[in-house]
Backbone bond lengths (Angstrom), bond angles and torsions (degrees), N, CA, C in turn:
res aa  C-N    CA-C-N  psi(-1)  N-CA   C-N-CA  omega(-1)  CA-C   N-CA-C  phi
1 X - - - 1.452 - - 1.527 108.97 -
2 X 1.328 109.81 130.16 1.543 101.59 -175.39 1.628 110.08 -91.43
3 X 1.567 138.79 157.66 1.027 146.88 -135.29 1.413 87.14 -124.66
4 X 1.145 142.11 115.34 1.733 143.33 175.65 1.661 103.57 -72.96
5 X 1.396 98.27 -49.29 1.520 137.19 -165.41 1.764 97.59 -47.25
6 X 1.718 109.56 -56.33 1.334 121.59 173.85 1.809 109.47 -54.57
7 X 1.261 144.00 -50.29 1.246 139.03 176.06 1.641 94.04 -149.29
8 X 1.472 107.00 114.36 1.419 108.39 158.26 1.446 126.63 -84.66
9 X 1.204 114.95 6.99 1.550 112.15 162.80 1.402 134.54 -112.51
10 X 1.435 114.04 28.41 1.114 137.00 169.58 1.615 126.33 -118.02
11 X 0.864 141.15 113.25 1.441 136.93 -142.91 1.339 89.10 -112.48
12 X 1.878 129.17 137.77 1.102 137.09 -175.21 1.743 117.25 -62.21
13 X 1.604 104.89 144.74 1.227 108.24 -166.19 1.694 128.76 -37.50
14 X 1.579 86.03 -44.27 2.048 98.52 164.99 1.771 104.26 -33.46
15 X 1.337 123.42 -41.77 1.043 125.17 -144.75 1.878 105.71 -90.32
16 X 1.150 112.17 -36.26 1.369 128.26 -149.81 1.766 96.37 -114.54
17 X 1.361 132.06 156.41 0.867 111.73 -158.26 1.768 77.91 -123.97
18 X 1.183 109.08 132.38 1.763 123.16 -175.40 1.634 120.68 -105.54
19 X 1.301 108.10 94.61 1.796 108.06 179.34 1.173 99.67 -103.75
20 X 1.224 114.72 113.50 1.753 109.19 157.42 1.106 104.60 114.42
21 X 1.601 134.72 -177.12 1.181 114.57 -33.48 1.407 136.91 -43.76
22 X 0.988 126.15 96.91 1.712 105.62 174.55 1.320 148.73 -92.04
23 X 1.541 90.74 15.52 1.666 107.99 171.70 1.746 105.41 -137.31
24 X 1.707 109.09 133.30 1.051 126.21 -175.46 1.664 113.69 -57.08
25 X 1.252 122.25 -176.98 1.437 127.81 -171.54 1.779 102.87 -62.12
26 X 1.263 110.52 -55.83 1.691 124.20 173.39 1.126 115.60 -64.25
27 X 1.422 130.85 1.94 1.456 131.10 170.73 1.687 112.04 98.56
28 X 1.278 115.04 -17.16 1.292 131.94 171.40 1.611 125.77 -28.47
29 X 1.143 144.89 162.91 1.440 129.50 169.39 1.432 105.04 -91.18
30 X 1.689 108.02 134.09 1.686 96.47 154.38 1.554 120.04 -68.34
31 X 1.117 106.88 132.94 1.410 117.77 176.44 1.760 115.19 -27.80
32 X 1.529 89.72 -71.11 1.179 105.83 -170.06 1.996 144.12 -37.59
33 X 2.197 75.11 -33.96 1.509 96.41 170.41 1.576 118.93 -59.61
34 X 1.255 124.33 -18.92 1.552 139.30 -165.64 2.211 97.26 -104.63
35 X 1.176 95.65 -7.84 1.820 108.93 -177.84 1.174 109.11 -122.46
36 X 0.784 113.80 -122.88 1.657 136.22 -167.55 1.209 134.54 -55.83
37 X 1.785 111.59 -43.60 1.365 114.66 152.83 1.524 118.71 -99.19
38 X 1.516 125.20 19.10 1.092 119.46 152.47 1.702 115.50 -64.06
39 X 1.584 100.57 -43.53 1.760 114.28 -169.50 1.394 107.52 -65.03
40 X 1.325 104.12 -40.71 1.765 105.11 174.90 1.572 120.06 -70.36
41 X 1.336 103.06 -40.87 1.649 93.32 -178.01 1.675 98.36 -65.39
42 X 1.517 126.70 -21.79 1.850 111.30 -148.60 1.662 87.68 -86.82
43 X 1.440 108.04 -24.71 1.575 99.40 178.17 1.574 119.38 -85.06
44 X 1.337 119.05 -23.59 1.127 136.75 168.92 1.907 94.75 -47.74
45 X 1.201 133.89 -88.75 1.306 163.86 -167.54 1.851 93.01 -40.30
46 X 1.253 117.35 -50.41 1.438 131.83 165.15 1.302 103.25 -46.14
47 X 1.215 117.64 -73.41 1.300 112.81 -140.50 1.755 95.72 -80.80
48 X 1.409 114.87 -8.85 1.522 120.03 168.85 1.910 127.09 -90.56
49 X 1.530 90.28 7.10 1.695 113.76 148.25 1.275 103.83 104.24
50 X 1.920 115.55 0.49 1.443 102.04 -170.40 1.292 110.14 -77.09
51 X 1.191 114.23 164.71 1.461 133.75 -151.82 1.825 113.18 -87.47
52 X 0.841 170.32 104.45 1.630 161.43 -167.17 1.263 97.10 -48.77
53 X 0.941 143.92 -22.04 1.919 148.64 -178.36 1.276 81.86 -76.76
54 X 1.695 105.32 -85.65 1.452 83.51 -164.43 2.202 152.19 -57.25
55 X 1.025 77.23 -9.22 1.805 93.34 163.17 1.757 113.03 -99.44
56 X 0.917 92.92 -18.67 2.110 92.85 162.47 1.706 99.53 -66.26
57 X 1.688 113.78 -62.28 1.386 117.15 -155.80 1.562 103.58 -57.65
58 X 1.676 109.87 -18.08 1.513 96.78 -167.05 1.707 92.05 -113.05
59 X 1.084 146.68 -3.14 1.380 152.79 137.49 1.454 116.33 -48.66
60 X 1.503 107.95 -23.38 1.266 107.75 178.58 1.639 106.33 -100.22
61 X 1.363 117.94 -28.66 1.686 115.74 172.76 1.361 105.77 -79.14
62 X 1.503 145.46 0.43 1.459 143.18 125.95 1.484 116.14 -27.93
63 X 1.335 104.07 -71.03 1.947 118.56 178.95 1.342 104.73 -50.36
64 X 0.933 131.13 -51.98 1.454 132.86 -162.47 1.139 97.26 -74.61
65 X 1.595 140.88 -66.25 1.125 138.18 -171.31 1.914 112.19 -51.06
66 X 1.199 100.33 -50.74 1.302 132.52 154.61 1.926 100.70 -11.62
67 X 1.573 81.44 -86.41 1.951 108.10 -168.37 1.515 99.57 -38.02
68 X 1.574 115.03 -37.45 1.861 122.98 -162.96 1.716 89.93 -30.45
69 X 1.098 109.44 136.43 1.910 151.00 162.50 2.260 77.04 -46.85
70 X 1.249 95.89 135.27 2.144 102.19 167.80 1.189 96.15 -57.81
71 X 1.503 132.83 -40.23 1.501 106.28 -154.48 1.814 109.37 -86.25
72 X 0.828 127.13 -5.71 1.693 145.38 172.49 1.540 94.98 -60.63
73 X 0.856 146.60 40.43 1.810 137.07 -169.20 1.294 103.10 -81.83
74 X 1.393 123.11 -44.41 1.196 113.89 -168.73 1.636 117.38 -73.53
75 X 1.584 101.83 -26.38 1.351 113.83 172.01 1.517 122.45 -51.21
76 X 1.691 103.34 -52.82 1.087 128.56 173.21 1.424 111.12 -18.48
77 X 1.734 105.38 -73.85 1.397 135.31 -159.40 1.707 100.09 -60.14
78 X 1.238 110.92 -41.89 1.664 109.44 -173.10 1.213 98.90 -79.54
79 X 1.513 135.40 -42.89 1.439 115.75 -175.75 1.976 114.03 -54.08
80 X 1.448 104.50 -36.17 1.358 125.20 -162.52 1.364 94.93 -55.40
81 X 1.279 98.95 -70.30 1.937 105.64 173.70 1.202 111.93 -59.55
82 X 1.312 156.71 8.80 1.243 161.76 -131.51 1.877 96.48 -136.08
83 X 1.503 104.77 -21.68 1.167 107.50 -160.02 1.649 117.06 -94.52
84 X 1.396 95.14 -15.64 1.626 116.90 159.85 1.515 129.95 -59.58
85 X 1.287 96.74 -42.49 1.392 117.25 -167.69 2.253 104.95 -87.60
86 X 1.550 94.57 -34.42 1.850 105.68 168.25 1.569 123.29 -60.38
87 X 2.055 83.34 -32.56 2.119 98.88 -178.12 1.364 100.73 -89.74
88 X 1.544 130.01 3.17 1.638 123.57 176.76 1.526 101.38 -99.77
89 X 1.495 93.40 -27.07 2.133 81.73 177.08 1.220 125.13 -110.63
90 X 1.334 113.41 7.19 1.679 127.99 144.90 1.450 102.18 -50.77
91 X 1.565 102.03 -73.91 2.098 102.97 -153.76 1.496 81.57 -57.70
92 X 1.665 126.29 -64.53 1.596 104.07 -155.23 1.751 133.44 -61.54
93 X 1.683 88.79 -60.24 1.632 85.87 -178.88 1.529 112.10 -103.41
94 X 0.985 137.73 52.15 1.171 133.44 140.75 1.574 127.06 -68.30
95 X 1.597 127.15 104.71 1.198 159.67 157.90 1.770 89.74 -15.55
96 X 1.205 92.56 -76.84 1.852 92.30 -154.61 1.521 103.20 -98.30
97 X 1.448 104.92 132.11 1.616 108.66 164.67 1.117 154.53 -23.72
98 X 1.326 100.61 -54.69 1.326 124.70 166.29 1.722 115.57 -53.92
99 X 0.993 99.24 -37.41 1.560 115.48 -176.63 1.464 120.03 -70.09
100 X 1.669 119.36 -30.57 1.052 138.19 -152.72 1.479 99.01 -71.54
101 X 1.311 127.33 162.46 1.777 119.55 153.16 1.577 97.43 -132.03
102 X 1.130 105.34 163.82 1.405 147.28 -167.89 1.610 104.95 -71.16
103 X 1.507 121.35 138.16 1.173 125.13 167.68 1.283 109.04 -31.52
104 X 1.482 112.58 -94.03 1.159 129.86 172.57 1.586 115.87 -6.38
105 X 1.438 132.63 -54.56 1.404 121.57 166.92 1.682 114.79 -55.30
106 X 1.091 133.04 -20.95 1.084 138.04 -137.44 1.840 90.22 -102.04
107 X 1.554 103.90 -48.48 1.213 112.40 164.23 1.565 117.65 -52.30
108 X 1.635 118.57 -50.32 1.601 99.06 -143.18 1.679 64.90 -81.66
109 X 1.351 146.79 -42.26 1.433 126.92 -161.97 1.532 121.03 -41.80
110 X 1.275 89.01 -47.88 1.463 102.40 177.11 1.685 116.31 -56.80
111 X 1.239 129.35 -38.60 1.507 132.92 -126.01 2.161 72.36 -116.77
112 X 1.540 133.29 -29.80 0.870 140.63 -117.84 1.781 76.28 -124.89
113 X 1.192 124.47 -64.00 1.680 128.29 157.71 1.341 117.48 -32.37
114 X 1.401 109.56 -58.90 1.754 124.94 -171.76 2.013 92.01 -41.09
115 X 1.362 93.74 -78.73 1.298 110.80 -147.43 2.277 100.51 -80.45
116 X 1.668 101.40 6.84 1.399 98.96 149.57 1.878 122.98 -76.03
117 X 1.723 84.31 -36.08 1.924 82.82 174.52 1.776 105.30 76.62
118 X 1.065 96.81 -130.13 1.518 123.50 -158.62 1.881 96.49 -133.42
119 X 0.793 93.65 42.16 1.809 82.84 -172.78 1.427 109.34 -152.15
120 X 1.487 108.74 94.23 1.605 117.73 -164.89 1.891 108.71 -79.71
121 X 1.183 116.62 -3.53 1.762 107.79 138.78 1.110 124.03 -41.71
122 X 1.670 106.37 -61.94 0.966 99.55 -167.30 1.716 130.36 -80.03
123 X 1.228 109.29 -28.06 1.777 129.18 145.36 1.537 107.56 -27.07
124 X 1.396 126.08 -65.85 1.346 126.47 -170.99 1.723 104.75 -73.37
125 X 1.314 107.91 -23.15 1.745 93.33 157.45 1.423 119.84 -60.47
126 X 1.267 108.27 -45.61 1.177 124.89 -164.34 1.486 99.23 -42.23
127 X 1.504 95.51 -61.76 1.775 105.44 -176.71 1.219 116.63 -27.47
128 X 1.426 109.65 -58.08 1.446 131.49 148.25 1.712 116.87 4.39
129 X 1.169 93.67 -79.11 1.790 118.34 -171.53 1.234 101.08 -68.55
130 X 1.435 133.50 -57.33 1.312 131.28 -165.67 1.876 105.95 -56.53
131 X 1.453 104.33 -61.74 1.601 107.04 169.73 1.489 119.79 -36.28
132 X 1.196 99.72 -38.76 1.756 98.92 172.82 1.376 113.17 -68.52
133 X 1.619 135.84 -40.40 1.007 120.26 -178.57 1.457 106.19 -69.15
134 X 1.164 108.46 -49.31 1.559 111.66 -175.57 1.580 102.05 -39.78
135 X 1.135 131.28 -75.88 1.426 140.78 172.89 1.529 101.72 -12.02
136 X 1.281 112.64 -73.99 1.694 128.58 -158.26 1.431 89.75 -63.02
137 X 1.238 135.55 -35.06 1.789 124.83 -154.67 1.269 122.86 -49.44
138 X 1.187 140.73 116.44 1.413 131.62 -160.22 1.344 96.62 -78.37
139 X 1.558 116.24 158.35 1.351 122.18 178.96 1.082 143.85 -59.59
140 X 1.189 149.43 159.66 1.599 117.10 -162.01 1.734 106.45 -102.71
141 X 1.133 94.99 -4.22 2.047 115.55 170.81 1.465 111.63 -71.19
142 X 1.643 104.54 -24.46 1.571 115.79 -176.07 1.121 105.34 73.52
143 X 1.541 137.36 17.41 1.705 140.46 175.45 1.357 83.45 -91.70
């Protein structure tokens, strides 16, 4: 039962929609993002109409950024952040529906960049996390 009484300006987790943290104090992966809240966010993202194409195409600009040659670092970092600004013109101007994604991606992308930083460990976790949702995504046949 959540306590109002303890902070009234925070509305209980049911309420608020929670991405992240997903890397420990040492930069480490939380487990969980690769488990449990991988499955929830990929159904979460589902059930908010995005498409399995569309989280492949951006699961797939992970790999690529990913693939960059070590000495490209600086490249790295701008594509990484680059990826915020790709999940703002998906949800907005995308023409066709199908194409569109969901607030909600736009958030954990965002919240999921922030707290990558400058630190391509932690990016290649990331990779990590994204594959898991991809994995978990229910089908778009609904089988």
């Amino acid at each position: 039962m959540y306590n109002y009484q303890q902070n009234r300006n925070t509305p209980p987790d049911s309420v608020k929609k929670q991405y992240g943290p997903f890397f420990k104090e040492d930069g480490s992966l939380i487990l969980d993002w690769v488990g449990e809240k991988a499955n929830i966010t990929s159904k979460d993202f589902s059930d908010k109409k995005m498409s399995s194409t569309g989280l492949r195409n951006f699961y797939n600009e992970f790999l690529r950024i990913k693939q960059l040659p070590t000495e490209h670092k600086q490249e790295k970092l701008i594509l990484i952040k680059l990826l915020v600004a790709k999940a703002n013109y998906k949800e907005i101007n995308s023409k066709d529906r199908r194409s569109k994604i969901p607030h909600e991606f736009t958030i954990f992308i965002t919240k999921l960049v922030k707290e990558i930083g400058e630190d391509i460990k932690k990016f290649e976790n990331a990779c990590l996390i994204m594959e898991a949702i991809v994995g978990f995504f229910p089908n778009d046949k609904g089988e």
